[in-house]
C-alpha positions as CSV (number, residue, x, y, z in Angstrom):
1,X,-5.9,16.4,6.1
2,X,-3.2,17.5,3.4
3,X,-1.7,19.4,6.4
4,X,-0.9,16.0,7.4
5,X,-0.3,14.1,4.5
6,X,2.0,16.5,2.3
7,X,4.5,17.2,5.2
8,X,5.1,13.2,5.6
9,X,5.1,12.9,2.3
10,X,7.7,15.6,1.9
11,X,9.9,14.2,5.2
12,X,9.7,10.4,3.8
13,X,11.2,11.8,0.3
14,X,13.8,13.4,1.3
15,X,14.8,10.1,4.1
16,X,14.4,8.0,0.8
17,X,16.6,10.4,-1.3
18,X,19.4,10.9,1.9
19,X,19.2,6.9,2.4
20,X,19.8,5.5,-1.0
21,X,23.4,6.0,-0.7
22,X,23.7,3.2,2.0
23,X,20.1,1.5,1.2
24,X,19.9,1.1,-2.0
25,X,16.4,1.0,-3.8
26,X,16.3,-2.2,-4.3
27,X,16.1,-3.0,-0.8
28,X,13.2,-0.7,-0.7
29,X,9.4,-1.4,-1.1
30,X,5.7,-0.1,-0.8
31,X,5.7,-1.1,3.0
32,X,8.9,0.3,3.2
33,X,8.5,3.5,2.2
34,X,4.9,3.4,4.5
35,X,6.7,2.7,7.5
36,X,9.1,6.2,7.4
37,X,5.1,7.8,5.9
38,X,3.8,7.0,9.4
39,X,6.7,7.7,11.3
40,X,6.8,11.2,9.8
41,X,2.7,11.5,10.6
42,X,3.7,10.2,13.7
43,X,6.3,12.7,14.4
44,X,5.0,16.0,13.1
45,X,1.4,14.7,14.5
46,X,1.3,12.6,17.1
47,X,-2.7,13.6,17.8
48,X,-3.2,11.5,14.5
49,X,-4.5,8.3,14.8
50,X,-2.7,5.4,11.9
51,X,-4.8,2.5,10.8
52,X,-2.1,0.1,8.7
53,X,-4.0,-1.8,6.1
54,X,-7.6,-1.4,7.5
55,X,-10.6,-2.5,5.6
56,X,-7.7,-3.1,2.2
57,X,-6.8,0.6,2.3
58,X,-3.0,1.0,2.7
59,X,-3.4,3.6,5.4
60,X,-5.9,5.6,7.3
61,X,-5.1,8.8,9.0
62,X,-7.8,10.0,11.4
63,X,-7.7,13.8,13.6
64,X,-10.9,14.3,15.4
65,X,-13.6,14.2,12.8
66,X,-11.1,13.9,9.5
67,X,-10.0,10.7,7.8
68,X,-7.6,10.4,4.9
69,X,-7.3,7.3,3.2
70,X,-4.0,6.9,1.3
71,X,-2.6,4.1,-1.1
72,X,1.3,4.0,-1.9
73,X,2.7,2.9,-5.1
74,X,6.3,2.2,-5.3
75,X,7.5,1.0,-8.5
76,X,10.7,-0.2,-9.4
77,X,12.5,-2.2,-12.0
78,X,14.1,-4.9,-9.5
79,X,16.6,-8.2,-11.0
80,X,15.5,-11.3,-9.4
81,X,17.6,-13.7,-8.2
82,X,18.5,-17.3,-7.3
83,X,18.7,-18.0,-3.3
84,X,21.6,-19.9,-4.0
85,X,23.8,-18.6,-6.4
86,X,22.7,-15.2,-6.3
87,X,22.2,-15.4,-10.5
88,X,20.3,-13.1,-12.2
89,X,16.8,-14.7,-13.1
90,X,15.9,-12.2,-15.1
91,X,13.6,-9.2,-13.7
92,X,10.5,-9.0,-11.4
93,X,8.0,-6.7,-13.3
94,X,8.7,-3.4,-15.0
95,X,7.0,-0.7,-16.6
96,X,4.4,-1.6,-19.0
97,X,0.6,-1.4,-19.1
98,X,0.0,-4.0,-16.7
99,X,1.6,-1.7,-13.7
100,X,0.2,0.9,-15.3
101,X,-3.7,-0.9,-15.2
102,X,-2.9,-1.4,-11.5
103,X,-2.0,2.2,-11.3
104,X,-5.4,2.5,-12.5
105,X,-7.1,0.2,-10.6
106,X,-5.6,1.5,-7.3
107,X,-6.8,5.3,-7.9
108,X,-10.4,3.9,-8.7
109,X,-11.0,1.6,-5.9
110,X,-10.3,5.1,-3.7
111,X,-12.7,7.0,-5.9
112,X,-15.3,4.1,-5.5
113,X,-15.5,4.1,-1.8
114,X,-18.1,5.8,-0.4
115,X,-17.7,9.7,0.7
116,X,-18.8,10.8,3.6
117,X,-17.7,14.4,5.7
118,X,-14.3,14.9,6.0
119,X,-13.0,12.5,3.9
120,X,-10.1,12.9,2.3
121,X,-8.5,10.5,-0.5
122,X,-4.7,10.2,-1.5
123,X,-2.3,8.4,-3.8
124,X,1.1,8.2,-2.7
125,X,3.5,7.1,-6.1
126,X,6.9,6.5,-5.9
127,X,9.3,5.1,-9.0
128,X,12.6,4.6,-10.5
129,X,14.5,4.1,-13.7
130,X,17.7,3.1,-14.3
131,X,19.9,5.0,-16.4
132,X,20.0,3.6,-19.9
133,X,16.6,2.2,-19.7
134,X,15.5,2.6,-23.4
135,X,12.4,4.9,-23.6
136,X,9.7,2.5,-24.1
137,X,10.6,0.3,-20.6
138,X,10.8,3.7,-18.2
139,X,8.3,3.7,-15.5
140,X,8.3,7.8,-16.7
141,X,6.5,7.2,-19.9
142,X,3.6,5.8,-18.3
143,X,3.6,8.0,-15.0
144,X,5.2,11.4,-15.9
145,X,2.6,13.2,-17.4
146,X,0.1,10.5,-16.0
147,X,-4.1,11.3,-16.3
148,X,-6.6,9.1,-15.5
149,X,-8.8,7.8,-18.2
150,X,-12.2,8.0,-16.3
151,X,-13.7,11.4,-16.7
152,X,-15.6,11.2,-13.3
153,X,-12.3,10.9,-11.4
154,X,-10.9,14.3,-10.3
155,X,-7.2,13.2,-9.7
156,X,-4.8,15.9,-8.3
157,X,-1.6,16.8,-8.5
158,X,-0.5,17.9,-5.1
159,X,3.0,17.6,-4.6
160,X,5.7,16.1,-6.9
161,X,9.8,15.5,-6.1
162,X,11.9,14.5,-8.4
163,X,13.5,13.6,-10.8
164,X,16.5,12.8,-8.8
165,X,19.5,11.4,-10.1
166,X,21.0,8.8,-7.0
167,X,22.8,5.9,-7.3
168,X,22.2,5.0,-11.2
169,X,18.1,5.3,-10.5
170,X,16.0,8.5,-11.5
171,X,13.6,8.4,-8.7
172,X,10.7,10.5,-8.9
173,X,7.5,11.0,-6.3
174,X,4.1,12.4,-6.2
175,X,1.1,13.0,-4.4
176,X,-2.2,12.8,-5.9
177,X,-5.6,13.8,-4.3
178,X,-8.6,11.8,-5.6
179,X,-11.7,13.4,-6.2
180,X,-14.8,13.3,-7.7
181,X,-15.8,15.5,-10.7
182,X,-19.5,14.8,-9.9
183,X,-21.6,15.7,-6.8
184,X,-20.2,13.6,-3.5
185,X,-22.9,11.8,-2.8
C-alpha cells in the first residue's frame, strides 16, 4: 500500500505548503490535514476503499486484499483565546514530553494490533515551529531525529518534507512505516 499512501502523502504536503499563505496553520488540524490525505487517495485511487476513524484507527485504506492502517499527528504550537475578546489565554499544548509520550503511544497502539496478510501500518506526522521558539520548546527537538524507545518496534522512515519556512512556521512532515523487528505473528 505505500503506492498509495506516499503519493497522498506527498499531494497533501505540498496543498498544506501552497495553502498556508491564505490558511494559515493555525486554522489547520489532524482532521484537517486527513480530509485533503483522502481526497488525494481518493483522486490518484479511486479503486481504494477509505474507512474514517474505524475500530479507533484514524484511517483505513483497503485495495482488494491490502489494508493500510494510518494514524496522523499534527502538531502545532496554537495561542488560545477568549470567545469574546479575542485575548490571548495563553497557549494550547506545545512541545514537551507529554506530546512526545503520545507520539509514542500512537506508534505502539499500531504496532500492537494484530498482523495479518497484507497489512500494512503508517504514521502520518506533521509539525510546526515558530520562528524564535527557543530550543528547548521546538516540536524539532523531540521529532527531528525521532526513534522509538521499544526495541521490538521497527519504525521507518519513508518519506520526509520539510523544513519549510512559510508564514513565520517551520513546518516539517514525515511518513513512518511501523513494523515489527520480531516474527509477524
Amino acid at each position: 500500500m505505500i503506492e498509495v499512501v506516499q503519493p497522498a502523502f506527498r499531494a497533501s504536503m505540498d496543498l498544506l505548503l501552497e495553502d498556508l499563505a491564505s490558511m494559515p496553520l493555525d486554522r489547520w488540524n489532524e482532521s484537517v490535514f486527513r480530509f485533503f490525505f483522502c481526497r488525494a487517495v481518493a483522486t490518484q485511487h479511486p479503486d481504494v476503499r477509505q474507512f474514517v476513524e474505524a475500530g479507533r484507527i484514524d484511517l483505513v485504506l483497503e485495495r482488494a486484499v491490502q489494508r493500510a492502517f494510518i494514524e496522523f499527528k499534527f502538531y502545532d504550537r496554537r495561542i488560545r483565546v477568549g470567545p469574546y475578546d479575542s485575548k490571548s489565554r495563553g497557549y494550547k499544548g506545545g512541545p514537551g514530553r507529554k506530546n512526545l509520550g503520545e507520539f509514542q503511544r500512537c506508534i505502539d497502539a499500531l504496532h500492537q494490533r494484530p498482523w495479518v496478510p497484507e497489512l500494512s501500518k503508517f504514521v502520518v506526522l506533521v509539525y510546526a515551529d515558530g520562528a524564535g521558539y527557543p530550543e528547548g520548546r521546538r516540536f524539532s527537538r523531540y521529532l527531528d531525529e525521532y526513534e522509538h524507545p521499544d526495541e521490538a518496534v521497527a519504525l521507518q522512515l519513508l518519506d520526509s518534507c520539510g523544513p519549510s519556512h512559510i508564514s513565520g512556521k517551520t513546518v516539517q512532515g514525515k511518513l513512518f512505516e511501523v513494523g515489527s523487528k520480531n516474527a509477524r505473528a
